[in-house]
N, C-alpha and C positions, 0 to 999 in steps of 0.2 A: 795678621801675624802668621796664622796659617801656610797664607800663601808665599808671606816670606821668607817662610822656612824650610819650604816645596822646594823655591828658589834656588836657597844655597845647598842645599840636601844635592839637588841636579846639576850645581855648579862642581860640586864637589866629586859627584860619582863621574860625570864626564871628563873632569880634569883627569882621576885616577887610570881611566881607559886610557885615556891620552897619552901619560908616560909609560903606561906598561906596554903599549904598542910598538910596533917596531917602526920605526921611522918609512915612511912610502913617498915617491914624488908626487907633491898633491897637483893638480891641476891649477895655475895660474892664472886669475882674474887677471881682468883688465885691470891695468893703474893707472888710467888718467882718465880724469874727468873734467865738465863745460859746467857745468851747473853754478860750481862753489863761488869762480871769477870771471866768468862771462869768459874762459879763454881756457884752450885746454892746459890741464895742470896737473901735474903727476900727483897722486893722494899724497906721500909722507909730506908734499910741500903744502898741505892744507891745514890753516889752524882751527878748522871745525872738525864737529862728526857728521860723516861721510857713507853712505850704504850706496853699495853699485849690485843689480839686479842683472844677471847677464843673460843673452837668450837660450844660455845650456839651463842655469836656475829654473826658468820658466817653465820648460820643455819638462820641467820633473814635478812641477805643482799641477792639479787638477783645477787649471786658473780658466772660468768661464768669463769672467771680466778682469778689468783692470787691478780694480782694487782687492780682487783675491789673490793677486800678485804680492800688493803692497803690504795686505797682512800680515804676514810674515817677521816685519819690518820693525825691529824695535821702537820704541817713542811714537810709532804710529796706531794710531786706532781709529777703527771704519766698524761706521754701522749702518747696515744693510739689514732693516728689520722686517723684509718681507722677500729673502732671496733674491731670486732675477725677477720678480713680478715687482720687483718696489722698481720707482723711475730713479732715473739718475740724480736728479732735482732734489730726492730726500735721502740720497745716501751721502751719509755725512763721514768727510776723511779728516782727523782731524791730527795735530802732533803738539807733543811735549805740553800736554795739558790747557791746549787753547778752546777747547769745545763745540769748535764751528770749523766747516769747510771754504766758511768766508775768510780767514786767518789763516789757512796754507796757499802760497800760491804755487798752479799748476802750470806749465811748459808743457809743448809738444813740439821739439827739435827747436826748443829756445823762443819757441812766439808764446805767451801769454793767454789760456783760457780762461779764465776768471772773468765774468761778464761783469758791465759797470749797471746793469739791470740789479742783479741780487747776489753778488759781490763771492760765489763762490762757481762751480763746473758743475755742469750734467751731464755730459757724455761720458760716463763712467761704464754704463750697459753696452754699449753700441758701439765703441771701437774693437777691431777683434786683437787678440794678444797676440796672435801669431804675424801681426804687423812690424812687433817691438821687438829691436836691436837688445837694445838695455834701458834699464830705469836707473836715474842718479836719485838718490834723495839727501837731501843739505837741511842736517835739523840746525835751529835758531834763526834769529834774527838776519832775514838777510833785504832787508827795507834799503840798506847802503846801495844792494844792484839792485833791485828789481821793485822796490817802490811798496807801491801797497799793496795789502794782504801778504805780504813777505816775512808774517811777525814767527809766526810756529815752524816755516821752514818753507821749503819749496821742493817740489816733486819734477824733474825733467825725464818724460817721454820720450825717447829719442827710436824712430822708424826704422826700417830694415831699407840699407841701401842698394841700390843695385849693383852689381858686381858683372864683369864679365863672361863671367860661366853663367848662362841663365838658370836661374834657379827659381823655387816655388814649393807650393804645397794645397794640397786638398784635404782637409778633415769634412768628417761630421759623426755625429753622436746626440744619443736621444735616452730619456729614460724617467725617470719623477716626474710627475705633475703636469705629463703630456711634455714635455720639454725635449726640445732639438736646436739643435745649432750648429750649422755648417760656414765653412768658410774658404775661400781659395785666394791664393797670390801666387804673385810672378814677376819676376823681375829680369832682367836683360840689360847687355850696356856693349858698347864697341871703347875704342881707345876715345870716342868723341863725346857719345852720346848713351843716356841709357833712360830704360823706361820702369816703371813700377805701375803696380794695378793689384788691387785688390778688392776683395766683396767678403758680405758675410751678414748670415741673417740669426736672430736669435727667435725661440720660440718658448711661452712659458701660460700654463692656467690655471698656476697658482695652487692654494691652499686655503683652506679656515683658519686664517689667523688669530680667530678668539675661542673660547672654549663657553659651553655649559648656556647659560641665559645671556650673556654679551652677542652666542652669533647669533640672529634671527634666520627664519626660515626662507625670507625672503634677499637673503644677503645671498651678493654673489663670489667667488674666488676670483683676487685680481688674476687679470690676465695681462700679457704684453706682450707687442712685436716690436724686435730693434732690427735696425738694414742700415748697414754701412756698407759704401762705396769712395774709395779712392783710387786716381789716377795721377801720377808724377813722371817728371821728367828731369834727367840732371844732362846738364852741357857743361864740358872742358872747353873755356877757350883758354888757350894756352895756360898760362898757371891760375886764371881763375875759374871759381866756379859757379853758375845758376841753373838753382832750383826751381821748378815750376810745380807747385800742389797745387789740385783739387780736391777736397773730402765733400762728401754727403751724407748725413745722417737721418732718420729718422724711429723716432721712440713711438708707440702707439700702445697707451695704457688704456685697460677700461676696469675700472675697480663699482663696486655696490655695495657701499656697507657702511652707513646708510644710505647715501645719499649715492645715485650714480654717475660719473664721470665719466667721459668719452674723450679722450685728447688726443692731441698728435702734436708731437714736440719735434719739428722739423728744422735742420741746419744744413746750410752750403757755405762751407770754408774756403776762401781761396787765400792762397801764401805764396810769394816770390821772395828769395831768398840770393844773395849774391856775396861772395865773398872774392877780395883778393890781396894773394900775398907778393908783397913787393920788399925781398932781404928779410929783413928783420922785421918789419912793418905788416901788419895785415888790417886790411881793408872788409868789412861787414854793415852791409843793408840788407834787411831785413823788413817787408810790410805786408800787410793781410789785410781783409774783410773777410766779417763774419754774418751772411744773413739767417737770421732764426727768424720762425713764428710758430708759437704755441697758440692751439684751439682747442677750446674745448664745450661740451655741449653737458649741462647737468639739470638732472632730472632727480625730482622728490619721489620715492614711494606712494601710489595711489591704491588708498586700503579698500577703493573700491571694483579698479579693476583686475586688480593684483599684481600689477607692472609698473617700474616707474615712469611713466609716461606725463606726470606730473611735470609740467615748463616751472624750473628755477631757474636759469640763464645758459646764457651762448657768448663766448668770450671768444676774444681775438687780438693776441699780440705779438705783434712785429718788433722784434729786437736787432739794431745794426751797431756793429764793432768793425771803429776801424782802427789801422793801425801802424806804426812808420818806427823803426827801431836802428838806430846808425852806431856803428862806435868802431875807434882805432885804436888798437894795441901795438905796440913797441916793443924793444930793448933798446934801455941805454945805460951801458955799464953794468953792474950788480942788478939794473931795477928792470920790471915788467911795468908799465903803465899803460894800461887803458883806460881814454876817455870818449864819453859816448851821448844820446840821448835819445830817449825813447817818447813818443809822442801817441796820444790812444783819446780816441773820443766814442761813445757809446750815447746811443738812444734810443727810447721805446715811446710808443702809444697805442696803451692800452684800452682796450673798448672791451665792456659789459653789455648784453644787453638783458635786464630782468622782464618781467611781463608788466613791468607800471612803470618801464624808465629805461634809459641807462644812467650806466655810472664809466664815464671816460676818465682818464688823465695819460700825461706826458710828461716827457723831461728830457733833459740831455744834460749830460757831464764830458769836458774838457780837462786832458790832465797832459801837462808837459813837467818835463824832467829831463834833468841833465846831471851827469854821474863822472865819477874818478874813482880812480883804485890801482894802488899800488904793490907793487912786493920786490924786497929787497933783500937780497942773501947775501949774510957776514958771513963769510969761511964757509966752511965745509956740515957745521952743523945748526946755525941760526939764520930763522927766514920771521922778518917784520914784514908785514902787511896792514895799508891802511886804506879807509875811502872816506867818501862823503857824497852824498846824493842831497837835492835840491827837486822836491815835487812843488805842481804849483795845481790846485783843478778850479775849476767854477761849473756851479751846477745852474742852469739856467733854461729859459725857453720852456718852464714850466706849468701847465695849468688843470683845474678839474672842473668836471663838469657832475652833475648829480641831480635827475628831474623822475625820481625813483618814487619821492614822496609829493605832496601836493606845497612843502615849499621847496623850490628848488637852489641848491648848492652849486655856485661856480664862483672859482676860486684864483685868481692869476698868482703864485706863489714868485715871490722874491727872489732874484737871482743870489748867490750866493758865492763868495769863492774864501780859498783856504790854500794852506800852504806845509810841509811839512820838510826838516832840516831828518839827515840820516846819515849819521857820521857809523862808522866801523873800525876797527883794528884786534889786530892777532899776530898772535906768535907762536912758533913751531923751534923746536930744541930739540933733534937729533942725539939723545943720551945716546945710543951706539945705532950702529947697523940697524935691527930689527926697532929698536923702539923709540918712539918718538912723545913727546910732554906735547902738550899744544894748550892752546889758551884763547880766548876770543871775547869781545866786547862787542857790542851794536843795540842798535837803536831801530822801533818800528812805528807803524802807523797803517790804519784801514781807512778809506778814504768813503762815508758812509754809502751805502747803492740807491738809485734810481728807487726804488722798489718801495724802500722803508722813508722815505723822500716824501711821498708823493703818492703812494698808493693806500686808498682807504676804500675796505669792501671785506665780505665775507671770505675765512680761510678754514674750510673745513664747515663742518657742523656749529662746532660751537667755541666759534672764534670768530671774532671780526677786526681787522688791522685797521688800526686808525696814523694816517700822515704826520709825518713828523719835520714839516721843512726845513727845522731851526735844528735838527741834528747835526752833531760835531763828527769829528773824526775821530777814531781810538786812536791814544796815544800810549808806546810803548817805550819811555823813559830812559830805561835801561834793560838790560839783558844780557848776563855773559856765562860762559861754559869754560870747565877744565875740564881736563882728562889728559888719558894716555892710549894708542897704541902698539903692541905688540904681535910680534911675531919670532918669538924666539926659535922657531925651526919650518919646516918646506910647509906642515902638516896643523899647524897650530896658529889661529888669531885671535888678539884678547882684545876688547876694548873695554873701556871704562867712560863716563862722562857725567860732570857733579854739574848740572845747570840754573836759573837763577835766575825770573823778570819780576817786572811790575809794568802793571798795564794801569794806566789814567784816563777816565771818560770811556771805560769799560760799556759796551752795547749793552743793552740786553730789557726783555720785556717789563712792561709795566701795566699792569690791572687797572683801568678806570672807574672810579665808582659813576655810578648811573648818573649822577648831577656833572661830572665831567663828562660823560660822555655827550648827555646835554645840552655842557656849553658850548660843545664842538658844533652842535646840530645832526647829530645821529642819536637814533633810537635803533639797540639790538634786537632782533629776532630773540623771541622768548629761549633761554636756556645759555647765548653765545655772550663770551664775556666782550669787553672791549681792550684788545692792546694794542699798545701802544712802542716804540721802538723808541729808548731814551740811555743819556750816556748817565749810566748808575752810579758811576764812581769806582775804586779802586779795586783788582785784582792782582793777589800777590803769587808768585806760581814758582816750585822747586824742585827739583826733583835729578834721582838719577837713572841711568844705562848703562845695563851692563852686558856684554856678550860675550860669545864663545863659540869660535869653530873649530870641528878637528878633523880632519880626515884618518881615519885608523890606519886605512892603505888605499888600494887602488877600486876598490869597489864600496868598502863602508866607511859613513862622512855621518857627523851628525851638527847640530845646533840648538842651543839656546838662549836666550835673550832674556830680560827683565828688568821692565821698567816701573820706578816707585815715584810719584807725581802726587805732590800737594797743589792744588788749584784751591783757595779761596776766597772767599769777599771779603776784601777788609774797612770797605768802605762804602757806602749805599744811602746817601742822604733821603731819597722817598721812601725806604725802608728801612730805615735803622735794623730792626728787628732780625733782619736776615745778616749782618754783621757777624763774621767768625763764621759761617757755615762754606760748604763746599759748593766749589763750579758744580752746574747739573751736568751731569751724563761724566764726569772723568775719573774715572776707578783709582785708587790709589796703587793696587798693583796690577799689573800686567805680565803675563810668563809665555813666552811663548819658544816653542823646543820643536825640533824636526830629526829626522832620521830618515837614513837615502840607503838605498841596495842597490846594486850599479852593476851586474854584471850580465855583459852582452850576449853571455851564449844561453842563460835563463829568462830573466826580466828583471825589471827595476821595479822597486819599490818604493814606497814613499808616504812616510807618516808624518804628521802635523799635528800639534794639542795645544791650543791657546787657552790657557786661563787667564778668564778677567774676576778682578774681585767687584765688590757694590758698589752701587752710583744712587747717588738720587736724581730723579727725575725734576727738579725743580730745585727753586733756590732756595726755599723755606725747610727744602730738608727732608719735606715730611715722609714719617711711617707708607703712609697711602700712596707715594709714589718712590718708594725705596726698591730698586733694583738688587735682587740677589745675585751673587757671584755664580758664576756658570765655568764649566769644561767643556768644549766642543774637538774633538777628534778628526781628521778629516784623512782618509787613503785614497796614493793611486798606486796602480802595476800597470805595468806595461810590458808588452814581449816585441821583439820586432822582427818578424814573419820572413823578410827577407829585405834587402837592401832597399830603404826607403818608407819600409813598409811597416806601422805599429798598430799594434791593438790596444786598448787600454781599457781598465774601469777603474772609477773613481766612487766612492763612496763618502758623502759630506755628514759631518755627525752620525759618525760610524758606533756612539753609544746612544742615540735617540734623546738625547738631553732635551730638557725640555728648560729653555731658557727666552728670558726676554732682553732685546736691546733696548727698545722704549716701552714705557710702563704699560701699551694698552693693547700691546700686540705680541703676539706670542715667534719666536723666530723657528725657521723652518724644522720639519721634524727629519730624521734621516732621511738620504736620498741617494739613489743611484744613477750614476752614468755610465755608458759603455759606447765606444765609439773605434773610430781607426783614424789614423793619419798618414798620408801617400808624402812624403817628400822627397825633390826630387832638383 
């Protein structure tokens, strides 16, 4: 209540600036976006909620990754509970109250990251921001384009193209925790041909992320290195266009506490991309490979030589994505139709090796899909849009191996296949000029990962995942959103949105007791429970958004947002018990406010205060793992020295709060950055 009353308190005082201002020409976003129908499409003719991230936005956040961008972002929420020293793998983005990074799916210029390994993105740390054009983000169900994991929304990355003026940029900046992070790009183009290239390295050694008798003496602050490099190439021939990417990444964490970890999460991306427009008709191919392989080398604490040098295993997994994406869009008459299909196969084999064994397994998933979507505009202020998507996957060519113990486990797992229907429709109602009613329906589905499939071994200290082959897919029934936006003058935008699912064969863990665990043929390590990945049953989820921007005039602009999100379980056949309680990790409210100073001939300023309220850490609710609500503050200033030239600092948790995102780790204590950027 509190926070909801912060909320409108802020709604209220902002509006009142608002009209007492004097009206200024605000600077104009972009209006059309790729994300919402796979085609570009001016906003007011959108019947979802819609956020466009532009590259001036960015340039005014102290944005070290991705997702410090996205924060920002109404209905979204990202937790990053150990800074830039957490990997990408555990920073979880999640929206409109779904609680997992497997349930948004993410885009990078319209190709699909979301691996079919563990069903959500890593490269979170490791791309650098100063690559990104703009970010789209499309909250709800959008399973109609883009399939699975499409249930909580979709995030589209879209690069900086190359242009005929070559252009570019050099930063770097260093400060908390031994941290640095440089990065350069460049781009060039003639009327034929043009080039892009960029690089960027991150550097971080961490913190104590516990406090008192939790950290040991012998625990170490994670540390991590991210290195991204990309190369691209765009060719005109005549009205069409191909694109040729190259990315590279790699992540290189080493964490101690307890138990030490040595990895290296490396990717080579390649994408060709070709479009052509022929009249009214445009023509889009689109395919990629994606090769990863995460290593990693873990060692127990030895109390007798005082290093971990203790052998608990050496892993190695190779993960390949590929992928073929076709579709044609039209006009005929009143109507836009495009039909398309998208085709994506993924595989891993995973190899352990402990000191009494390994423990192998593998899999591959096949997923084909073919899609339609419509839009249809009566008059001058009514636009109907409908679709319908058709997934089909089969999980197959799976098997485990396990000669760890003195009887040995090998397992050939059942090939499997599933299918999932994903109809869509919305409406958009032009009440005048400035404001628009909009309305939307849809339907989703996660298609379950590789990972939770097929993988059985230790996760962590004291946790063991136990295979689930007989896993379903989440099924997401229904799901629809109203609202309205506004823009009743140059300087002012309001949005609203009342939203509304139900999830069926809901994920989510399961506790084996010891006689199951058993039956399986695993015995835990003294202290590790056993879970298990099973569809729980029912999630009912509500909630709304609402925002506000103003520009006062030509230099001061502010914003805030707040989102109110019920996520419950209303149904859980192995657990009655936990019936009625809340999703873990999704706050019921969320406030998040900004304020910009823009003036060239001094500096810009730029303040950030996200409140989140409580979460629990788990489904049972409990006191012991009850997340208290937190304030985090975050400042940048900037002066620009001469043409091209910036200086900036940035200060994260500029009140030293001391808050937790997950129950066992404390999130970063205030930090300073100070750096410069040359562009040019």
């Amino acid at each position: 209540m509190k926070q909801f009353k912060m909320a409108i308190c802020l709604f209220t005082l902002v509006f009142a600036f608002a009209s007492m201002a004097q009206a200024q020409k605000a600077v104009e976003l972009e209006k059309t976006v790729v994300t919402a129908t796979r085609i570009e499409t001016p906003v007011e003719n959108l019947p979802i909620s819609v956020s466009i991230i532009t590259r001036d936005d960015i340039e005014k956040i102290h944005a070290k990754t991705v997702d410090d961008v996205l924060n920002k972002v109404a209905g979204v929420l990202i937790k990053r509970n150990k800074g830039l020293s957490n990997t990408g793998s555990h920073t979880t983005i999640s929206m409109r109250g779904t609680a997992s990074s497997s349930r948004v799916l993410v885009l990078k210029d319209g190709i699909p990251l979301n691996s079919t390994y563990i069903g959500s993105v890593n490269f979170w740390g490791v791309m650098s921001v100063e690559d990104i054009e703009k970010i789209e983000i499309v909250r709800g169900a959008s399973s109609a384009l883009y399939g699975s994991s499409a249930m909580g929304g979709v995030i589209n990355i879209i690069t900086r193209p190359a242009r005929e003026k070559t252009s570019g940029s050099v930063s770097f900046e260093g400060g908390t925790f031994d941290t640095y992070i440089g990065n350069a790009n460049i781009a060039a183009a003639t009327d034929k041909f043009g080039l892009r290239a960029s690089a960027g390295h991150k550097r971080t050694k961490g913190y104590e992320f516990k406090e008192g008798k939790d950290w040991k003496d012998y625990y170490k602050t994670p540390e991590n290195e991210l290195t991204n490099v990309s190369l691209g190439s765009d060719m005109w021939l005549g009205e069409s266009v191909l694109k040729l990417d190259y990315e590279h990444s790699m992540e290189d964490p080493l964490s101690a506490a307890p138990t030490q970890s040595d990895g290296e999460d490396e990717c080579n991306r390649y994408s060709v991309n070709y479009s052509l427009p022929v009249g009214k008709t445009d023509f889009s191919l689109k395919t990629y490979y994606f090769d990863k392989e995460y290593t990693t080398e873990s060692r127990k604490y030895n109390t007798t030589t005082k290093s971990f040098d203790k052998f608990y295993y050496d892993s190695e997994i190779p993960k390949d994505e590929y992928g073929l994406m076709m579709q044609v869009s039209t006009e005929l008459g009143s109507h836009r139709l495009t039909v398309g299909s998208d085709f994506k196969w993924g595989k891993c084999d995973s190899k352990y090796t402990y000191a009494t064994g390994k423990r192998n397994f593998s899999g591959k998933q096949d997923i084909y899909s073919f899609f339609v979507n419509d839009e249809m505009l009566i008059g001058d202020k009514l636009i109907l849009s409908a679709g319908v998507r058709y997934d089909s996957w089969e999980n197959h060519s799976a098997d485990f191996y396990d000669d760890t113990t003195d009887e040995v486990i090998s397992i050939k797992y059942p090939d499997k296949t599933d299918e999932a229907w994903s109809p869509r429709a919305g409406v958009v109602y032009k009440l005048r000029e400035d404001t628009k009613l909009r309305a939307s329906f849809g339907t989703g589905f996660k298609a379950p990962s590789l990972y939770y499939l097929y993988k059985s071994g230790p996760h962590g200290d004291t946790r063991f995942d136990l295979a689930n082959p007989y896993l379903g897919p989440e099924k997401m029934p229904w799901s629809y959103d109203v609202g309205f936006d506004m823009k009743p003058n140059d300087n002012l935008n309001l949005s609203f949105t009342f939203y509304q699912s139900m999830f069926k064969d809901f994920m989510g863990d399961k506790t084996l007791t010891e006689a199951e665990a058993l039956v399986c043929g695993y015995t835990p390590e003294p202290g590790q429970l056993v879970i298990q990945k099973v569809n729980m049953g029912r999630i009912d989820i509500h909630g709304v958004e609402a925002s506000l921007e103003y520009a006062f005039n030509s230099r001061w602009s502010a914003f805030v947002n707040h989102t109110y999100n019920v996520s419950k379980i209303k149904k859980y056949e192995a657990k009655p018990e936990v019936e009625g309680n809340y999703l873990s990790y999704t706050p019921r409210h969320t406030t998040k406010i900004g304020f910009t100073y823009d003036n060239p001939d001094l500096f810009t300023l730029s303040l950030y205060i996200t409140n989140v309220g409580c979460r629990f850490g788990d489904f049972e609710n409990s006191d012991k793992k009850k997340l208290e609500g937190y304030q985090v503050v975050d400042m940048k200033v900037s002066r620009e020295l001469f043409d091209g030239m910036n200086l900036f600092v940035s200060v994260d948790n500029l009140t030293d709060e001391k808050y937790k995102e997950y129950y066992t780790t404390y999130n970063p204590p205030i930090s300073v950055m100070a750096g410069a950027t040359y562009s040019f």
